[in-house]
N, C-alpha and C positions, 0 to 999 in steps of 0.2 A: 494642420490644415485638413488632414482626414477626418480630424474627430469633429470640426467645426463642419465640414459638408455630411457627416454620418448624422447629424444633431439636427443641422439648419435646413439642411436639403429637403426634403419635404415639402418644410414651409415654404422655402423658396419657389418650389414648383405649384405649390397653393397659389400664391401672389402672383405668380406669371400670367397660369391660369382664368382668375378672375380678372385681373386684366386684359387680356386675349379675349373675353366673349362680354366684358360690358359694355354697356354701350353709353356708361357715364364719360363725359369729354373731360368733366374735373378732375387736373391733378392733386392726388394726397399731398400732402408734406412728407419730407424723407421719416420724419418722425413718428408720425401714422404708418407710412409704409415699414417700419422697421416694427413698428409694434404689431402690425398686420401677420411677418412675419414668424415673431413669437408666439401669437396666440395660435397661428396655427400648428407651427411646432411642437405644441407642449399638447392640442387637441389629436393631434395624431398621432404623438406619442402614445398617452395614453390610451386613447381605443386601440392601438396595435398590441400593446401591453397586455391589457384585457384583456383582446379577443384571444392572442396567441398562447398565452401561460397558461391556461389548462392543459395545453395542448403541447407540451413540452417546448416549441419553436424560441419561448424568449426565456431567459434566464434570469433570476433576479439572486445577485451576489452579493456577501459584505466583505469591503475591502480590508488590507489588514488596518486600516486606519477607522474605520466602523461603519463606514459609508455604505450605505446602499449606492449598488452598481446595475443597469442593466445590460446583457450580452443579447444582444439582435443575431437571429440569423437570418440564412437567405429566406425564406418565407416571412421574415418580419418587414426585409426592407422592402421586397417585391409589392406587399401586404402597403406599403407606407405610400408608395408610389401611388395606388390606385386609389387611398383614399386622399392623397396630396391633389390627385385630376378631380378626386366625383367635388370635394369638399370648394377647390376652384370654380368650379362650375357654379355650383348652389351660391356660392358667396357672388358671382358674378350675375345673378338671379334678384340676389337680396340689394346690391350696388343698385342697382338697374331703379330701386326706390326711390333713391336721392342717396346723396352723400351723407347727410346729417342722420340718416338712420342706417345707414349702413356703417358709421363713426360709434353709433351706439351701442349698435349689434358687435363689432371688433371689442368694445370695452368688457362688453359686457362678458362675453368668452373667455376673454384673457384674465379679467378677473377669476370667475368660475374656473378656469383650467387652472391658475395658479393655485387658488384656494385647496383644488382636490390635489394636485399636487403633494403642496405641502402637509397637506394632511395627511396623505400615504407615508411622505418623507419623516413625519414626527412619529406618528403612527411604528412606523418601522422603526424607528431606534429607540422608542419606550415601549412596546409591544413583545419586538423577539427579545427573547432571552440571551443573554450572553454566554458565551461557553468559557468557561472559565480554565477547560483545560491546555496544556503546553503539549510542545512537537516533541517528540520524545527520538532522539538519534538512535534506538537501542537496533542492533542486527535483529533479523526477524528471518526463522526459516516456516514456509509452508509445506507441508506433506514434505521433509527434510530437502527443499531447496530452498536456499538463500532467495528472499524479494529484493530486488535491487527498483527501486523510485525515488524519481526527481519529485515526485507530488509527496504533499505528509502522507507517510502512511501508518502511522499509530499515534496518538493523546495520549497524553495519561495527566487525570485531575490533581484537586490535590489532597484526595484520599487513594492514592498512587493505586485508581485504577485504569487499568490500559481500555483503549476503546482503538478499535484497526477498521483503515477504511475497509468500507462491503464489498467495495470493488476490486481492489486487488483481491481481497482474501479469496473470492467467488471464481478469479479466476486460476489463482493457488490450488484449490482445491477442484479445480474441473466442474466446475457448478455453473448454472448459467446465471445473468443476474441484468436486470430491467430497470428503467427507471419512468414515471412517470405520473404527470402534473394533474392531480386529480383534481383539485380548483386553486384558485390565488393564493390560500395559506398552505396546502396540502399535498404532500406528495407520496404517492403509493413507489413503494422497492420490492421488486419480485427477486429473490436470491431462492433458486433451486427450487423447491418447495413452501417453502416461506415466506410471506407478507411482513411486509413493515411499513405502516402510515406515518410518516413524520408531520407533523403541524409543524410549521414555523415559530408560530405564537408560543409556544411549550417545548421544552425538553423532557425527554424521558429520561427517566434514571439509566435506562438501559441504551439507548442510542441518540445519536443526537444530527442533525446535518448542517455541516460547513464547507462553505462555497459549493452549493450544489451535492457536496459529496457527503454519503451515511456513513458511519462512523459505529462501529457494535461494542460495547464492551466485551469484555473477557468473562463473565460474568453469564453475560446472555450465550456466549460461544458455548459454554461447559452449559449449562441451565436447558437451553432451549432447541440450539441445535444437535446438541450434543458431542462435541468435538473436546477432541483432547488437548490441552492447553497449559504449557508448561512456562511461568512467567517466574518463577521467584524469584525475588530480588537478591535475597540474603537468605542462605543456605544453614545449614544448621552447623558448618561449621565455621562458618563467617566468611566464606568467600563468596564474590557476587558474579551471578550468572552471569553473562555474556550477552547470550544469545533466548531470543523466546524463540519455544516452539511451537506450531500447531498444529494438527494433522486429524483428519477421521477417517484413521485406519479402522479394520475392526477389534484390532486388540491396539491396547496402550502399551504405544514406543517406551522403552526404558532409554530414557535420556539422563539421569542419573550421573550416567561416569559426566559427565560435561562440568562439575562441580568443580573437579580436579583440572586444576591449567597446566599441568605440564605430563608429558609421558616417558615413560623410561626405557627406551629404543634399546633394542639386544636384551632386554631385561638387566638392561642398566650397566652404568661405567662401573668401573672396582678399581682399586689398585690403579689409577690414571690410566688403564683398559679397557676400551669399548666394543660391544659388541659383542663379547662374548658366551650370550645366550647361555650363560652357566647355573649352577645352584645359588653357586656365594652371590653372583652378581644381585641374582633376587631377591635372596635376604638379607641382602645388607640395602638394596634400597626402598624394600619394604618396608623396615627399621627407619630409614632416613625419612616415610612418611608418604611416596608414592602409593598408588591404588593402580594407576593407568599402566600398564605394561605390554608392549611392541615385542614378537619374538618374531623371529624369522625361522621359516619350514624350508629343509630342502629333502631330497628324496635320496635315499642311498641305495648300494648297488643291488640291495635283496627288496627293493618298491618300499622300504619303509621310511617314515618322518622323524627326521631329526631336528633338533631344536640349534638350527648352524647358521652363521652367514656366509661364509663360502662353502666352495662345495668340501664336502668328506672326502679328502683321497690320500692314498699313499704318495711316496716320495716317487713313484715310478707314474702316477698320473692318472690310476685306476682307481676306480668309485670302492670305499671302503661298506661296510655293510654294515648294519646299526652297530650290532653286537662290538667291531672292530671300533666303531666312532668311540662307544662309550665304556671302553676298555683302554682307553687314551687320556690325557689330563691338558685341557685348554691351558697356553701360557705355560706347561708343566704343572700346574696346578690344581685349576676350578676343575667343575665337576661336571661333565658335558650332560644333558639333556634328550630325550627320544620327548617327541609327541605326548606320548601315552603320559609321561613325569609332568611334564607340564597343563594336562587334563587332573593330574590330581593335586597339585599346586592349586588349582583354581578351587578343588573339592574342601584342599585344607584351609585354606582362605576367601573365605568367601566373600570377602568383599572385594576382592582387586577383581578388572576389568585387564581384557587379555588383547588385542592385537594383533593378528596376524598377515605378515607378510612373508606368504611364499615367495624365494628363490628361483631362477630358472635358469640352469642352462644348456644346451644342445649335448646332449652325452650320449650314445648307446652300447649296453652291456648282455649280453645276455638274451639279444633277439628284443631289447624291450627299449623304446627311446623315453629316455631321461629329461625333463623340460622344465 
């Protein structure tokens, strides 16, 4: 019922209108009067159309079914009202002739209006170009927060490149970002410093716009803006990323470790033992193929780091001192850890990715509080 009075209403008010000031006594037929009301519908459509789309006010959309849609807003309807009165009047002007030529003037209109109509309507779906690319569910973090959108917010073709709308990205990265309807096929995008003209008529290789909304490849990100852009699919040892990143920090984030899906917490179980932040721990699950390793730091009773997850103490409840930690054997065994051993762990391997989670608990020894 709304979308029949958003359509008809207008015209309705046209026909009232011309009614209300002719001073013809002859009644139309309902079938005149109904075609009365179409032509004017579809003539005021149209010039509201027109006037307002340069001017960003109406929106012209393809549904997911391929349909051209338009979105009115309050200045379109307001806009529709005033030419639904001037348009009444003038036709109540033209009536005021005789009926027989004001029967021919309605034809004549609604011809002509349907004609442009359809012509916009074919126009548009052999005219724009199709996008051919799909929604792509992948996670996406901006300057390393996660975008979370109900709207798409990446494509990717099917020469798997990603395209992310301009709009979140611009507002991911603290950039400001504009839209607007430079004529009936053409729309200017101001992002930060940057211009981008989209014709409707044409895609770019480089961006493209659906439903209103710009869309950038990955491509253009690295190329143009300059931004750092980390999408691989497939990794060079066969695992598949997850997550893209993006960011324009001034140096390039090492997102790298992200290859590896699993981390090896205490620098890994042993012997159905966890946590034990030892030596063996870590070369045995070095060996098993991890990279990513989680140690845990706490501080012992002389302010130094130890590689522990609970605190260092004696049986009597006092903070041991590194020297005392690593003169002990975790389990009776492993081979406990300072700081300084696990900075050169990282020296001697260089490719593991390290982790740290400091410890904390209320302690004070020594005039110095422990945390």
């Amino acid at each position: 019922m709304l979308r029949f009075l958003y359509l008809f209403g207008p015209g309705a008010v046209t026909w009232l209108v011309q009614k209300w000031f002719s001073a013809d006594e002859e009644k139309p037929s309902a079938l005149l009067s109904l075609l009365e009301v179409l032509a004017y519908t579809v003539l005021i459509t149209e010039v509201t159309v027109l006037t307002l789309l340069p001017f960003g006010r109406v929106k012209l959309i393809t549904e997911g079914n391929g349909e051209p849609s338009v979105i009115y807003g309050t200045t379109a309807i307001v806009l529709s009202m005033a030419l639904a009165i001037f348009l009444g009047i003038v036709c109540a002007n033209i009536r005021g002739l005789g009926l027989k030529r004001f029967r021919k003037f309605i034809m004549a209109a609604l011809v002509l209006a349907l004609v442009a109509g359809s012509a916009v309507m074919v126009f548009w779906r052999i005219a724009v170009p199709e996008v051919t690319a799909h929604v792509s569910s992948k996670p996406i973090k901006i300057n390393n927060e996660f975008y979370d959108a109900s709207a798409p917010l990446l494509y990717v073709n099917e020469s798997e490149e990603y395209f992310i709308q301009a709009r979140a990205l611009a507002v991911g990265l603290g950039d400001s970002f504009e839209m607007k309807q430079s004529s009936l096929f053409e729309t200017s995008f101001q992002m930060g410093e940057h211009e981008f003209v989209a014709n409707t008529l044409k895609n770019s290789g480089d961006y493209f716009v659906k439903d209103s909304e710009l869309y950038l490849s990955f491509s253009l990100l690295r190329d143009v803006l300059g931004l750092h852009v980390l999408d691989d699919a497939t990794l060079s040892d066969g695992s598949i990323r997850q997550v893209i990143y993006i960011d324009n920090y001034p140096h390039r984030f090492d997102y790298e470790w992200t290859k590896y899906p699993y981390v090896a917490h205490g620098l890994g179980g042993i012997d159905g033992v966890t946590y034990t932040n030892s030596l063996e721990a870590f070369e045995a699950n070095y060996k098993a193929g991890f990279r990513v390793f989680e140690v845990d730091l706490r501080l012992t009773a002389d302010g130094q780091l130890a590689a522990v997850h609970d605190v260092p103490e004696h049986e009597d409840g006092s903070l041991m001192t590194l020297a005392e930690y690593k003169a002990m054997r975790i389990e009776g065994k492993y081979t406990p850890l300072s700081f300084e051993d696990v900075v050169m762990l990282m020296k001697q391997y260089p490719d593991i990715y390290m982790i740290t989670d400091t410890k904390r608990k209320a302690k004070t020894c020594c005039g110095n509080s422990f945390r």
